[in-house]
N, CA, C and O atoms as a Maestro MAE file, in Angstrom:
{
 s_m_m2io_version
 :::
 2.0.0
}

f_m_ct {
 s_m_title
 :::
 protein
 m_atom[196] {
  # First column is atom index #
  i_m_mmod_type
  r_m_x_coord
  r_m_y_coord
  r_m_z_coord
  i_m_residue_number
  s_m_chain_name
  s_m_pdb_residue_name
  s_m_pdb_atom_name
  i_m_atomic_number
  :::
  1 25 90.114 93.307 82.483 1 A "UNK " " N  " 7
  2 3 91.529 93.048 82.431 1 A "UNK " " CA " 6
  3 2 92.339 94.314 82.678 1 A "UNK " " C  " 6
  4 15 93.528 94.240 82.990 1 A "UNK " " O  " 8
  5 25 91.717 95.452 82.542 2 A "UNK " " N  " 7
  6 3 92.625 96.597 82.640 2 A "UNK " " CA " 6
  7 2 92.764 96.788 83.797 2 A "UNK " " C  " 6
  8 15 93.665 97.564 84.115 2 A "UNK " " O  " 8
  9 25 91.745 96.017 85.118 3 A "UNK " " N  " 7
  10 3 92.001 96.136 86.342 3 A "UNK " " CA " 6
  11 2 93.536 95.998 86.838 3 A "UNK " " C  " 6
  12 15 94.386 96.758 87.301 3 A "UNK " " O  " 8
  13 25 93.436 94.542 86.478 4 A "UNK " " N  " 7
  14 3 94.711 93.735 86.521 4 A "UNK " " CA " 6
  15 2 95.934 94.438 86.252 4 A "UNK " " C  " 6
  16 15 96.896 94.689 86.978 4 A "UNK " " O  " 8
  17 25 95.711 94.674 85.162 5 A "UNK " " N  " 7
  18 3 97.129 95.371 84.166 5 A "UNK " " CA " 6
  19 2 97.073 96.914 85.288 5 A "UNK " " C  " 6
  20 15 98.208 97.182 85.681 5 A "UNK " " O  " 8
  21 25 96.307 97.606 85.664 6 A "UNK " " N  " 7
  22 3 96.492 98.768 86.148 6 A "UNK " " CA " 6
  23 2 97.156 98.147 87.695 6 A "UNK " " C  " 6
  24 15 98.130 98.723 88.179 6 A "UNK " " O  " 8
  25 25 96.618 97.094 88.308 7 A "UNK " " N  " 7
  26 3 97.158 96.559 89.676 7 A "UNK " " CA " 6
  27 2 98.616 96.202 89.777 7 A "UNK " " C  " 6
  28 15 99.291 96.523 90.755 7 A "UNK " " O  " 8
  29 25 99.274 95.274 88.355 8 A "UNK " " N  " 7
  30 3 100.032 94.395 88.372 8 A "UNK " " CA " 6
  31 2 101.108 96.188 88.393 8 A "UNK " " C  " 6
  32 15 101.910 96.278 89.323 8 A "UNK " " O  " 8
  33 25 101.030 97.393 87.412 9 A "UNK " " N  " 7
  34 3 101.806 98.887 87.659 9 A "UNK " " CA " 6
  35 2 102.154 99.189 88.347 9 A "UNK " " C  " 6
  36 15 103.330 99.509 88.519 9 A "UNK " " O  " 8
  37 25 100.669 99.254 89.575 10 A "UNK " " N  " 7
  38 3 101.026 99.836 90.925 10 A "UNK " " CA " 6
  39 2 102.185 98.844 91.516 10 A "UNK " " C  " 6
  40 15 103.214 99.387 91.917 10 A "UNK " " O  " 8
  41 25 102.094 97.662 91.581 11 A "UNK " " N  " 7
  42 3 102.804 97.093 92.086 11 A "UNK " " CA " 6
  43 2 104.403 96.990 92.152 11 A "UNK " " C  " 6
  44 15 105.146 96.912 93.131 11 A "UNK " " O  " 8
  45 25 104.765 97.026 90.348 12 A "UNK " " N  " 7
  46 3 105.380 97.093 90.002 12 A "UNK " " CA " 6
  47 2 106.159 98.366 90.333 12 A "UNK " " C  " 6
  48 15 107.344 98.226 90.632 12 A "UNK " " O  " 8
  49 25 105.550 99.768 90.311 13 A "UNK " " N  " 7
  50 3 106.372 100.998 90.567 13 A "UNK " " CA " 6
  51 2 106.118 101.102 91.747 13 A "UNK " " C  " 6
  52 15 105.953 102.322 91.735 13 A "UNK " " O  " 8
  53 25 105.854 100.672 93.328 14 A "UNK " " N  " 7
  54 3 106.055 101.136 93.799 14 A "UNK " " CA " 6
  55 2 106.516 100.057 95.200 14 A "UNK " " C  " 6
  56 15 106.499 100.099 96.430 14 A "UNK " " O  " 8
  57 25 107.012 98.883 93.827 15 A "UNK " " N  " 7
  58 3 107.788 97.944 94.810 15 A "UNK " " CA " 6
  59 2 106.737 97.191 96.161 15 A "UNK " " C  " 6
  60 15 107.139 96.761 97.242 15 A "UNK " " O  " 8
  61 25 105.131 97.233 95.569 16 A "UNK " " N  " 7
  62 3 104.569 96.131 96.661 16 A "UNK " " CA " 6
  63 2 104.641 94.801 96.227 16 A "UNK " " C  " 6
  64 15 103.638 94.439 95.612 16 A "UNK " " O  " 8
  65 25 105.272 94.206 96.323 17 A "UNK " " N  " 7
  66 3 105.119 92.620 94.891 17 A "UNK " " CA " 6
  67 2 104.696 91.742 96.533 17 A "UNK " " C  " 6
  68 15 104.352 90.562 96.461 17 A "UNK " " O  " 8
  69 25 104.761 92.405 97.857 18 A "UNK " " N  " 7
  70 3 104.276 90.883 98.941 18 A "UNK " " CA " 6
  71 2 102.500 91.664 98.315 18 A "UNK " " C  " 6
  72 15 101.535 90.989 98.672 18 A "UNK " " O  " 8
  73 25 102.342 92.268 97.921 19 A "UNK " " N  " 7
  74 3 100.391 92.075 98.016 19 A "UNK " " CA " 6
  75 2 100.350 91.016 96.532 19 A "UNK " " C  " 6
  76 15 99.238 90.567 96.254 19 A "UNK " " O  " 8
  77 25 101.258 90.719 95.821 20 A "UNK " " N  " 7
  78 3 100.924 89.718 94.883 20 A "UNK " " CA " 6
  79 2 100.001 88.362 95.439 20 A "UNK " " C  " 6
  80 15 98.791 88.187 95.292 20 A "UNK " " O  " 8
  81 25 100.882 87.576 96.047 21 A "UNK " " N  " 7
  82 3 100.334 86.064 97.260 21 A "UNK " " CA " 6
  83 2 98.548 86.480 97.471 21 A "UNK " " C  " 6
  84 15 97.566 85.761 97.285 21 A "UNK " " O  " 8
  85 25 98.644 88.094 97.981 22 A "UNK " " N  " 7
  86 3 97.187 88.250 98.674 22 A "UNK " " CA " 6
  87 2 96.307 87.948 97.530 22 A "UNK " " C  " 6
  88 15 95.448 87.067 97.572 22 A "UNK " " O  " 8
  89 25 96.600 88.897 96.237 23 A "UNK " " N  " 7
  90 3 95.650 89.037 95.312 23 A "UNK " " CA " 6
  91 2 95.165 87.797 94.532 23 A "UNK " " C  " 6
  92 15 94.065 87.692 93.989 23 A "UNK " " O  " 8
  93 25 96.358 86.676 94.563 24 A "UNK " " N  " 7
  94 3 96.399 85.863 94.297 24 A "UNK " " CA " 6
  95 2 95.174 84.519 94.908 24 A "UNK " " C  " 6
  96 15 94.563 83.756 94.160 24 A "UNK " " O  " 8
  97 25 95.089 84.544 96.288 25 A "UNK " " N  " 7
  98 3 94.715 83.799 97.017 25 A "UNK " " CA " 6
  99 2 93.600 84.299 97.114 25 A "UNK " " C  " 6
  100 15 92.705 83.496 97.377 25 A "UNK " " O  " 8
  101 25 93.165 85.903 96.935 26 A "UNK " " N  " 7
  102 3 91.631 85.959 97.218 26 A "UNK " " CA " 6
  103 2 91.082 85.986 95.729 26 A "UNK " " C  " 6
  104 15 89.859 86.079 95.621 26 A "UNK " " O  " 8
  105 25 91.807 85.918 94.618 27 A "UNK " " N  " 7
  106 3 91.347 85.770 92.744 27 A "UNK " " CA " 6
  107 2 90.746 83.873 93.317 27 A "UNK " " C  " 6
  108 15 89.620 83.429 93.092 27 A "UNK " " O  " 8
  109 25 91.730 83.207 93.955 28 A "UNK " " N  " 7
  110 3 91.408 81.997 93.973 28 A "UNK " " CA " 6
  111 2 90.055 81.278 94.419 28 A "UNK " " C  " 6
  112 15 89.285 80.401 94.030 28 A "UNK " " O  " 8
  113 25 90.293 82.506 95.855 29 A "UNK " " N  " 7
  114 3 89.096 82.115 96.503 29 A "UNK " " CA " 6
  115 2 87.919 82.527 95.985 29 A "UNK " " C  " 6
  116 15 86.946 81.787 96.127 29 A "UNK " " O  " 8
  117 25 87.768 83.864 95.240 30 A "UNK " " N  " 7
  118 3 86.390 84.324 94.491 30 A "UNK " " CA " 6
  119 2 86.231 82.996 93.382 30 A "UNK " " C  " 6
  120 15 85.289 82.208 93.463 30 A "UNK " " O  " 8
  121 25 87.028 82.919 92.613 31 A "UNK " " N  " 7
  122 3 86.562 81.456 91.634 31 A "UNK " " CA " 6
  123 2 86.286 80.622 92.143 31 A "UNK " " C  " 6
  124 15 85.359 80.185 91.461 31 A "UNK " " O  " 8
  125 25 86.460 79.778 93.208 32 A "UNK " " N  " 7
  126 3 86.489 78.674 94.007 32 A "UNK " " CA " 6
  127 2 84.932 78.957 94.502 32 A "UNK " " C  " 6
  128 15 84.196 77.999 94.739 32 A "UNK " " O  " 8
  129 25 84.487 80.275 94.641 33 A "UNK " " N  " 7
  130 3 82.954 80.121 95.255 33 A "UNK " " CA " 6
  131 2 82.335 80.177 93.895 33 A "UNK " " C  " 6
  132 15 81.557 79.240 93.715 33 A "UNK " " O  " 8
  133 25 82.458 81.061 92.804 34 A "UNK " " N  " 7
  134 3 81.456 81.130 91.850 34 A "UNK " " CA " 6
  135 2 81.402 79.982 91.032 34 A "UNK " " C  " 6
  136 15 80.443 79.646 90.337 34 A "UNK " " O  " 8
  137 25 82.779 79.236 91.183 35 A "UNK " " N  " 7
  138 3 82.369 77.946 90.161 35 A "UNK " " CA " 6
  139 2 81.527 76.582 91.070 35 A "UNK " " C  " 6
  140 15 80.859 75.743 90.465 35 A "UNK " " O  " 8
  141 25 81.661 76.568 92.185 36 A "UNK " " N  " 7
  142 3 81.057 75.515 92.735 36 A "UNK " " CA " 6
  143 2 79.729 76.206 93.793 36 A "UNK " " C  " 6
  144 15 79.495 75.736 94.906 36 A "UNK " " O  " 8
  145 25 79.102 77.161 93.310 37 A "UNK " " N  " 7
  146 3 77.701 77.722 93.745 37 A "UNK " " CA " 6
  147 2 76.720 77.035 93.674 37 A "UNK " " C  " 6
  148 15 75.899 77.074 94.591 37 A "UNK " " O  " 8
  149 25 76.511 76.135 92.461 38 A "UNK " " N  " 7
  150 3 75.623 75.869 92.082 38 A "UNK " " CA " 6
  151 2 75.436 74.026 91.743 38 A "UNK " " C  " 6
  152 15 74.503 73.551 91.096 38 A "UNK " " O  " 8
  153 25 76.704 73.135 92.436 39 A "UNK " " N  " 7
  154 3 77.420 72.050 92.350 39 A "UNK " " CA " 6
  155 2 76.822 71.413 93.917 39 A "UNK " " C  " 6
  156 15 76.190 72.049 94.760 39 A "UNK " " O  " 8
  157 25 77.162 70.265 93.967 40 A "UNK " " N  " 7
  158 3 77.645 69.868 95.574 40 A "UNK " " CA " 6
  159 2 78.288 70.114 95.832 40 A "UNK " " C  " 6
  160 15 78.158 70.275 97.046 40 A "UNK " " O  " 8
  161 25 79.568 70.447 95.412 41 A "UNK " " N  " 7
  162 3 80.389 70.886 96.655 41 A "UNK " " CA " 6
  163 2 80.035 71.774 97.097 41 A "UNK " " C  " 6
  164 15 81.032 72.370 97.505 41 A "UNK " " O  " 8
  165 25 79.089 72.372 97.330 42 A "UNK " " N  " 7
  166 3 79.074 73.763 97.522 42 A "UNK " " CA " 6
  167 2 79.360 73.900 99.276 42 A "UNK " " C  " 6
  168 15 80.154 74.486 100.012 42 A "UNK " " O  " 8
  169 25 78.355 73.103 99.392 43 A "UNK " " N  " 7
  170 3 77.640 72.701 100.905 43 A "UNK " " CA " 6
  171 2 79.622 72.232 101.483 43 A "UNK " " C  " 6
  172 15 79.766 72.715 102.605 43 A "UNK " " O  " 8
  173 25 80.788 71.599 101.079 44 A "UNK " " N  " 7
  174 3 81.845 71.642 101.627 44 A "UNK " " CA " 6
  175 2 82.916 72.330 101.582 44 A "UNK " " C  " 6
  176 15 84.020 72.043 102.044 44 A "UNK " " O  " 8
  177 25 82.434 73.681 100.755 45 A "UNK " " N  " 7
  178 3 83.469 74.766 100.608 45 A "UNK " " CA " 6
  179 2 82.481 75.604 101.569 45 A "UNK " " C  " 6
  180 15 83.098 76.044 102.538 45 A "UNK " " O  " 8
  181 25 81.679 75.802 101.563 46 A "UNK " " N  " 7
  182 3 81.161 76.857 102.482 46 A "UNK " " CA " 6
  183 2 82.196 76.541 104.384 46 A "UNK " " C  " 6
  184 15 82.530 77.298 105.296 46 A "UNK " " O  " 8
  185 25 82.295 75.451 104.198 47 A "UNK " " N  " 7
  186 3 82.392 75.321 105.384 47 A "UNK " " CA " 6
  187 2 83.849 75.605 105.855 47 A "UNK " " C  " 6
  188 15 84.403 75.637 106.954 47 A "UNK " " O  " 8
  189 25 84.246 75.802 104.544 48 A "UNK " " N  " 7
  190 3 86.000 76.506 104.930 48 A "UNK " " CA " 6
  191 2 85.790 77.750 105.520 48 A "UNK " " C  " 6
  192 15 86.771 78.090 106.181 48 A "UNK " " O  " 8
  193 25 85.150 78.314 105.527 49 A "UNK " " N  " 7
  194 3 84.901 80.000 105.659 49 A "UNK " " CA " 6
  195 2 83.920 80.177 106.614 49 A "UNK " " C  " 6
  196 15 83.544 81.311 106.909 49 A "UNK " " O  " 8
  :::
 }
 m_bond[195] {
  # First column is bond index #
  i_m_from
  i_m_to
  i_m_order
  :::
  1 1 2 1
  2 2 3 1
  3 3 4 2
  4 3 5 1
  5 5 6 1
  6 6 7 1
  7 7 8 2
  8 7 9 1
  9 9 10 1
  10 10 11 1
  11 11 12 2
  12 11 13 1
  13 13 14 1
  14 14 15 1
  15 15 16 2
  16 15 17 1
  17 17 18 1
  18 18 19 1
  19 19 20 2
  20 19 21 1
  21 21 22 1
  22 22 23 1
  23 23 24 2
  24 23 25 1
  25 25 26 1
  26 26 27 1
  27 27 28 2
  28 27 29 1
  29 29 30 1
  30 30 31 1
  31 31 32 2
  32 31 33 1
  33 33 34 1
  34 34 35 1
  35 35 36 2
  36 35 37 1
  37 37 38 1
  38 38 39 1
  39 39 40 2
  40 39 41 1
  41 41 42 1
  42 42 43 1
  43 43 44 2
  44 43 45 1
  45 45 46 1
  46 46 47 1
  47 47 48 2
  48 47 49 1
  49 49 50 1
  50 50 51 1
  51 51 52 2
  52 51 53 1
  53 53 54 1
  54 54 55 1
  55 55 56 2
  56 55 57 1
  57 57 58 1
  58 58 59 1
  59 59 60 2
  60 59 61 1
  61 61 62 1
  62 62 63 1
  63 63 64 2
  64 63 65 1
  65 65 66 1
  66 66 67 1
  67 67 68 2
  68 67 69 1
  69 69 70 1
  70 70 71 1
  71 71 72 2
  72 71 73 1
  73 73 74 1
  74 74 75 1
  75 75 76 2
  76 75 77 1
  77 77 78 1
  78 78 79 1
  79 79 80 2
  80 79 81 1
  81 81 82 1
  82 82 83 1
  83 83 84 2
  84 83 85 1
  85 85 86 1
  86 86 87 1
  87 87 88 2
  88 87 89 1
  89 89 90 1
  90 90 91 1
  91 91 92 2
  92 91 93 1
  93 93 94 1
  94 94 95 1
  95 95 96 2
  96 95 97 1
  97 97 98 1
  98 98 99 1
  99 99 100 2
  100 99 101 1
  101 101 102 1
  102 102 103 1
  103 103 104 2
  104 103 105 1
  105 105 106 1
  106 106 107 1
  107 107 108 2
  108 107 109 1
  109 109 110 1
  110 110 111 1
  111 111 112 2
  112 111 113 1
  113 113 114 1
  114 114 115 1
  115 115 116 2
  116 115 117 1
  117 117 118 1
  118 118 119 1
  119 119 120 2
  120 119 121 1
  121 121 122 1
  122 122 123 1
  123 123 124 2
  124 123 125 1
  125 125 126 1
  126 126 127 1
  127 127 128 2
  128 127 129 1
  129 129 130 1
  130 130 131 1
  131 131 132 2
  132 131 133 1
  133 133 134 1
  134 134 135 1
  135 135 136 2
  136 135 137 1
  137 137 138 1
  138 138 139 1
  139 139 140 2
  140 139 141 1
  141 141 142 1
  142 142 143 1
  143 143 144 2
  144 143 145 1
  145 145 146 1
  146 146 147 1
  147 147 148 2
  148 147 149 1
  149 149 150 1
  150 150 151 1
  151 151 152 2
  152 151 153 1
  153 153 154 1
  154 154 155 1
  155 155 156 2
  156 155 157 1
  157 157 158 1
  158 158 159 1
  159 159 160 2
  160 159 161 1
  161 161 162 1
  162 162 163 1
  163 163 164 2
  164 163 165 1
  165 165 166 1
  166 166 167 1
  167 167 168 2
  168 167 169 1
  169 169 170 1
  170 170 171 1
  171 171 172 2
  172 171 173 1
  173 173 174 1
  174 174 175 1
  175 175 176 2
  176 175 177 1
  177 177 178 1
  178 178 179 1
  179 179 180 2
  180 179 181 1
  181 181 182 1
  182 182 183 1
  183 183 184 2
  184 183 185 1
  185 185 186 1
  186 186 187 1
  187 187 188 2
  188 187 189 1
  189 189 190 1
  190 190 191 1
  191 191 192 2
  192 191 193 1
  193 193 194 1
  194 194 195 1
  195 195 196 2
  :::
 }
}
């Protein structure tokens, strides 16, 4: 969590808040693979990528 909290700083002081959306969408996409790894879906998320 201190990642976060140290990311959300930078952001904050030095006025990048458009890399928010990014960090956002690739936090999504890392969960989106580790929770359905081991599921069926797996085999139809792979195929987004």
């Amino acid at each position: 969590m201190d990642f976060l909290k140290d990311l959300w700083d930078f952001m904050k002081v030095r006025k990048k808040f458009w890399l928010l959306p990014i960090v956002i969408v690739l936090l999504t996409f890392g969960a989106l693979i580790v929770f359905t790894s081991g599921s069926a879906i797996a085999p139809f998320v792979y195929t987004l990528f």
